[in-house]
C-alpha positions in Angstrom: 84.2 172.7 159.6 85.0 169.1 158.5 82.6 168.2 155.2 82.4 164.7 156.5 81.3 166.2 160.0 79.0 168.1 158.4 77.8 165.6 156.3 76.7 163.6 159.4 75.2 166.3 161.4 72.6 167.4 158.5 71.9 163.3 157.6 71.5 162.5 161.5 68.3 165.2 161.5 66.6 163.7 158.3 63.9 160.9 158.1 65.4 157.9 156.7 63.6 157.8 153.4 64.6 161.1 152.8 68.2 160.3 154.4 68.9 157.8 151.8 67.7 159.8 148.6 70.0 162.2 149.8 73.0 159.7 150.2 72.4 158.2 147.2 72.7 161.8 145.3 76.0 161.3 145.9 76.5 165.2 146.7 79.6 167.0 147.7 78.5 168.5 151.1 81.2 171.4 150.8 78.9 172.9 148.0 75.1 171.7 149.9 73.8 175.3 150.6 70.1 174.3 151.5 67.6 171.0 151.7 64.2 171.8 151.7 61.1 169.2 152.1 57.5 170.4 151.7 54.7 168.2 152.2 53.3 166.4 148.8 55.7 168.5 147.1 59.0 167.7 145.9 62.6 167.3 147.6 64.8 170.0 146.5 68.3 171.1 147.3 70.7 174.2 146.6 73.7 172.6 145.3 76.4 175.5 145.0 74.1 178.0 142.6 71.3 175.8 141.1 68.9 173.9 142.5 68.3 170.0 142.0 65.3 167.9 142.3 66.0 164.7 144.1 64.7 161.3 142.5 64.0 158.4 145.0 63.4 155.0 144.4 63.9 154.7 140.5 61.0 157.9 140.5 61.9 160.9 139.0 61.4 162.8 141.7 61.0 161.8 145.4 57.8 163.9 146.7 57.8 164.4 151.0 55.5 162.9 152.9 53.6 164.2 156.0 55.4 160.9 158.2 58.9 162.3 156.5 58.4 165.9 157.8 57.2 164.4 161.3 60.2 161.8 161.7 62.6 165.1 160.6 61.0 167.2 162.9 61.5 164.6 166.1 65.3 164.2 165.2 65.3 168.1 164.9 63.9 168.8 168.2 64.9 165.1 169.8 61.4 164.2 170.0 60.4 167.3 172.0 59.3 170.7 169.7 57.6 171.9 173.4 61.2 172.2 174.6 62.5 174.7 171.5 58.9 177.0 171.5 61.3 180.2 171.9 63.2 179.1 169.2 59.9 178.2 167.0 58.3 181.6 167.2 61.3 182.8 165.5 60.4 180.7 162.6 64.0 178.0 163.1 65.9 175.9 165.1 69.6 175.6 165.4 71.0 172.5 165.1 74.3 171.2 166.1 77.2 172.5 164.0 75.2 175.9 163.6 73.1 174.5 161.1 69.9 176.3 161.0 66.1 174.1 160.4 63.6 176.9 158.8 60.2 175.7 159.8 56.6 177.1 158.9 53.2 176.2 159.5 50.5 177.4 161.2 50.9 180.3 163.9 49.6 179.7 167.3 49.2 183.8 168.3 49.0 185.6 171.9 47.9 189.3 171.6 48.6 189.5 168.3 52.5 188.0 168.8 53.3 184.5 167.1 54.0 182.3 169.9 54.3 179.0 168.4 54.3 176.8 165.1 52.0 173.9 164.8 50.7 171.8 161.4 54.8 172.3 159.9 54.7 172.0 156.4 57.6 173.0 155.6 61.6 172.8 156.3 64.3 174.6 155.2 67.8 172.9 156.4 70.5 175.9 155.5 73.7 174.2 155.9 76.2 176.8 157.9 79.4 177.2 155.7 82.8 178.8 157.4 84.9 180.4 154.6 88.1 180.8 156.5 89.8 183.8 155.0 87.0 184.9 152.5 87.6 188.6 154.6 91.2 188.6 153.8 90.9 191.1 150.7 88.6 193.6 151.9 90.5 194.3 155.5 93.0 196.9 153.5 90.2 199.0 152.6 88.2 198.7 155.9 91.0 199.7 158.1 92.8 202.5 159.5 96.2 202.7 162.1 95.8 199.0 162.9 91.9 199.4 163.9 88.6 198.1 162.3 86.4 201.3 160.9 82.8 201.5 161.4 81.8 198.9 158.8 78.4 198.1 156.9 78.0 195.2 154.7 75.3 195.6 152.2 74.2 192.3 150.1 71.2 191.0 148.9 70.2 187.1 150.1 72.4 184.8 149.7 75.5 186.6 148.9 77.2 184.9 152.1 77.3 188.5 153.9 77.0 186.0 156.9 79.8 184.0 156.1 81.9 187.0 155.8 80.7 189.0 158.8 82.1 185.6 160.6 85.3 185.7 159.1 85.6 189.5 159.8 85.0 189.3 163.7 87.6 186.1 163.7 90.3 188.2 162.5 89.3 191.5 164.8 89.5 189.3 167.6 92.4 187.5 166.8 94.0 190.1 165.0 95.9 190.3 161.5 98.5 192.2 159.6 95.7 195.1 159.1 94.2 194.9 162.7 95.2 194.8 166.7 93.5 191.9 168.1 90.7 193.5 170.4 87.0 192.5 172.1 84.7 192.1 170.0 80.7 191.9 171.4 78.2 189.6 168.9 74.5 189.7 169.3 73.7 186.9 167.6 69.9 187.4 167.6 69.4 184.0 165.3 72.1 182.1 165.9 73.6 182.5 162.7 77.2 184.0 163.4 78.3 181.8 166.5 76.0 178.7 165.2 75.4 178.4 169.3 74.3 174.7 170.6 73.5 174.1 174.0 75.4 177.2 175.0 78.4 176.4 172.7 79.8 178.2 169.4 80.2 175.7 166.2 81.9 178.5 164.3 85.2 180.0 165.0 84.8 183.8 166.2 88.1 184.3 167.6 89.8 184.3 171.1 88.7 187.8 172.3 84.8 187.3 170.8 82.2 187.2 173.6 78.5 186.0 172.0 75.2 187.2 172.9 73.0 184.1 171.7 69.5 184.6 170.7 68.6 188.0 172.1 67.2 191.0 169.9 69.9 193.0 168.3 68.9 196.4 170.2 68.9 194.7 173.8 71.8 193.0 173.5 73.9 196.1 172.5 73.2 197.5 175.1 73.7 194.5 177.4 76.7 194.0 175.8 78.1 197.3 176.5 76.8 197.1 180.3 78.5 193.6 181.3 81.3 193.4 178.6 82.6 196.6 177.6 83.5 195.6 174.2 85.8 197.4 171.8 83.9 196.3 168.5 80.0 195.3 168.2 79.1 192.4 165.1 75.4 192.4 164.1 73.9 190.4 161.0 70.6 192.5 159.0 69.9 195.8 161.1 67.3 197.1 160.1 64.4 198.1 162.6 64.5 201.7 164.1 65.4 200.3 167.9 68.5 198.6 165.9 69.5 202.2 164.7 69.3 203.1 168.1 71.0 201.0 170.2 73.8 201.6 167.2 74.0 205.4 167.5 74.4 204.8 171.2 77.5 201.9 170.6 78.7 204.0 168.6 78.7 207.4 171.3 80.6 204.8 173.9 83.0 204.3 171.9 82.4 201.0 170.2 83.5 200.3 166.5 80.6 199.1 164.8 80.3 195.9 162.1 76.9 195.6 160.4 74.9 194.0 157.7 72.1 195.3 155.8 69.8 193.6 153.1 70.7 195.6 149.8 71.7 195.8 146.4 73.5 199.0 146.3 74.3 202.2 148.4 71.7 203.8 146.6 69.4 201.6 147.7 70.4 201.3 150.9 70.2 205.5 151.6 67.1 205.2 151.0 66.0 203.1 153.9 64.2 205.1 156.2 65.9 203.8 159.4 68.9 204.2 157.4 69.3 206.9 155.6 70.4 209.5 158.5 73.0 207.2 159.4 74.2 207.4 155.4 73.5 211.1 155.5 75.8 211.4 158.5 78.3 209.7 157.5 78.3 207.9 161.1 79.6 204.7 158.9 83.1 204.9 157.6 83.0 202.0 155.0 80.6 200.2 152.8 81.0 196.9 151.9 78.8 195.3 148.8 78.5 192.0 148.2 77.3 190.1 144.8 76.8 186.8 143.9 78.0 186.3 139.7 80.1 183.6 140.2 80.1 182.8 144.0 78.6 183.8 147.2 80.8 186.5 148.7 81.8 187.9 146.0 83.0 191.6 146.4 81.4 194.3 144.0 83.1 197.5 145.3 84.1 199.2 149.0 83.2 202.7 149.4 84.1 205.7 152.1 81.8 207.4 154.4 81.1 210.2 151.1 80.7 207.4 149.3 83.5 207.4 147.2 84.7 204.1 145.7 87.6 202.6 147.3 87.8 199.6 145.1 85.8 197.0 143.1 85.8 194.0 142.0 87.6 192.2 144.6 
């Protein structure tokens, strides 16, 4: 995406005090990673790997205000947070370009289900980032006669295992050197791998890439496989039994499955109790794990379904 694009899009959703302090930071928007504002505390952004505290008006800092979070909030929703409740009991909304507004506050509940957000007091804008190309080292290792393996990513947060899950199912759908261009079915349970607005993907997923907006991971596998017949499932952080599941059963029609995991290492991951049969089973064929020394995305090693390493260091 186009910095200057998304330099606009994130500036068009933030109250104008907070909007100027902001563009008068002078920031490169290629390396924003998050803006959060909390109420009568101070305004912060992720700039690359550190954070920064934003000074306004000759102060040293510039501390939000309840009428800053409310004016951000009525660009956010376009004067109308009724209209996005499904998306507010999932704690965000997506914005356009695929940006995604973190919101909490006080939950409304329903028989013990959050059902809505009210009294925000905080947002967290994460700015979406498309690395073009950031999978293009690890396809050698994750590949085999010209077809995607069954592939888990395993990161911790913000190792931008989103940003290259994205690139991954852009080249399986397109295809590559390493890969036959084939379906490929995303269930894009929060809108982070399409970036959907109003219906309409802000990232690029590829030519053959059908996307499942906003449904749970386990439901839309199978719906998915129902309506579409895909060749390869994408999912971003699996983790809930039902996930494991609807996985097993992908996997059995013969989908290739592309996952992520929160994680530091394969050790930790085997021991995941929804996990760990899969490991055990060696139903994955590849591990992928992600650090973050010098940059998000950074490769640490790829192992086989015995868990031998592949490579490191990528």
């Amino acid at each position: 995406m186009d910095v200057n694009r998304k330099q606009r899009q994130i500036l068009s959703v933030l109250a104008r005090p907070v909007r100027a302090v902001v563009e008068g930071a002078g920031l490169d928007f290629g390396q924003v990673r998050e803006i959060r504002m909390r109420i009568a505390k101070p305004l912060i952004v992720v700039y690359g790997n550190e954070e920064r505290l934003l000074p306004g008006d000759g102060k040293e800092r510039h501390i939000v205000t309840r009428e800053e979070m409310r004016e951000t909030l009525e660009y956010v929703s376009h004067y109308s947070l009724y209209a996005y409740e499904q998306e507010m009991r999932q704690g965000f909304i997506t914005i356009e370009g695929g940006h995604r507004v973190g919101v909490i506050g006080k939950a409304i509940l329903e028989q013990d289900r959050v059902k809505n957000l009210q009294y925000i007091s905080s947002v967290n804008i994460r700015v979406a980032h498309e690395v073009i190309g950031c999978a293009d080292k690890v396809f050698p290792y994750i590949t085999k006669d010209r077809q995607i393996c069954h592939t888990l990513i395993i990161s911790p947060p913000c190792c931008g295992k989103t940003t290259l899950i994205r690139d991954l199912i852009r080249q399986v759908s397109d295809g590559n050197a390493y890969v036959k261009g084939c379906s490929v079915g995303v269930v894009d349970e929060r809108s982070e791998l399409g970036g959907c607005y109003l219906g309409v993907a802000q990232n690029e997923l590829g030519m053959r890439t059908d996307i499942l907006d906003g449904c749970p991971k386990a439901q839309g596998m199978l719906m998915l496989i129902r309506s579409m017949a895909p060749q390869v499932i994408a999912v971003d952080e699996i983790g809930a039994p039902e996930d494991i599941r609807a996985m097993e059963y992908a996997m059995q029609c013969g989908c290739t499955l592309i996952a992520s995991v929160h994680g530091r290492d394969m050790e930790e991951v085997s021991e995941k109790p929804v996990l760990s049969e899969l490991v055990r089973r060696k139903r994955f064929e590849r591990y992928v794990v992600l650090e973050n020394r010098k940059r998000p995305g950074e490769i640490r090693a790829v192992f086989d379904q015995r868990g031998s390493l592949l490579c490191c260091g990528l």
